[in-house]
C-alpha positions, 0 to 999 in steps of 0.5 A, spaced: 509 503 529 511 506 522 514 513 522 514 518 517 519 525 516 516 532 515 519 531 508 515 526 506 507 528 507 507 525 501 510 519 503 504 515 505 505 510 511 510 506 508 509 499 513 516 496 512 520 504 513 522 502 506 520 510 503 517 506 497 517 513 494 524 513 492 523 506 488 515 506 486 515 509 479 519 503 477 513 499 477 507 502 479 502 500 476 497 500 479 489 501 475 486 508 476 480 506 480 485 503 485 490 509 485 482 513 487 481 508 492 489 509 495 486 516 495 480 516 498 482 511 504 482 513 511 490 513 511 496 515 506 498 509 505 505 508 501 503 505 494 509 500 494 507 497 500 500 496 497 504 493 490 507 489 495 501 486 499 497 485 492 502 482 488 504 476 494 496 476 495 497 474 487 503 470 487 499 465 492 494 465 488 499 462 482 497 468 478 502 472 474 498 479 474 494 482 480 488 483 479 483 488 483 481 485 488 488 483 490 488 491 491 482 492 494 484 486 499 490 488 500 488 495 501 482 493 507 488 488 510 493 494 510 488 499 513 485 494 519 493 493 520 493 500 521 487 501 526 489 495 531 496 499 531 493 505 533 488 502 538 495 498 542 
């Protein structure tokens, strides 16, 4: 499971161990609703990695911006991958 160091309560469960933190003001772009959505979810996740998931979610998709239901997709499938690995 994803690991997170004392230093980081900020962090957010990065999913890949990446510290997404160190490298996501470069390309954060996430829209506000979507940043309260982050905030409000059972589970600090790391906003890279959900930059990440919406915008291969988008790629599929052919699209060149990630919409967001891309993010609210991505997010509920971040967190019920989170809640299966906590139940194993």
């Amino acid at each position: 499971m994803p690991k997170m160091e004392a230093n980081d309560k900020f962090q957010g469960l990065c999913l890949e161990d990446r510290q997404g933190k160190d490298f996501i003001g470069k390309y954060d772009i996430m829209p506000p609703r979507i940043r309260e959505l982050v905030r409000n979810s059972s589970f600090n996740i790391c906003a890279a990695c959900l930059q990440k998931e919406a915008n291969q979610r988008a790629r599929k998709r052919n699209l060149f911006n990630v919409t967001e239901i891309d993010y609210k997709i991505a997010l509920k499938k971040m967190e019920d991958m989170i809640r299966k690995m906590e139940t194993q």
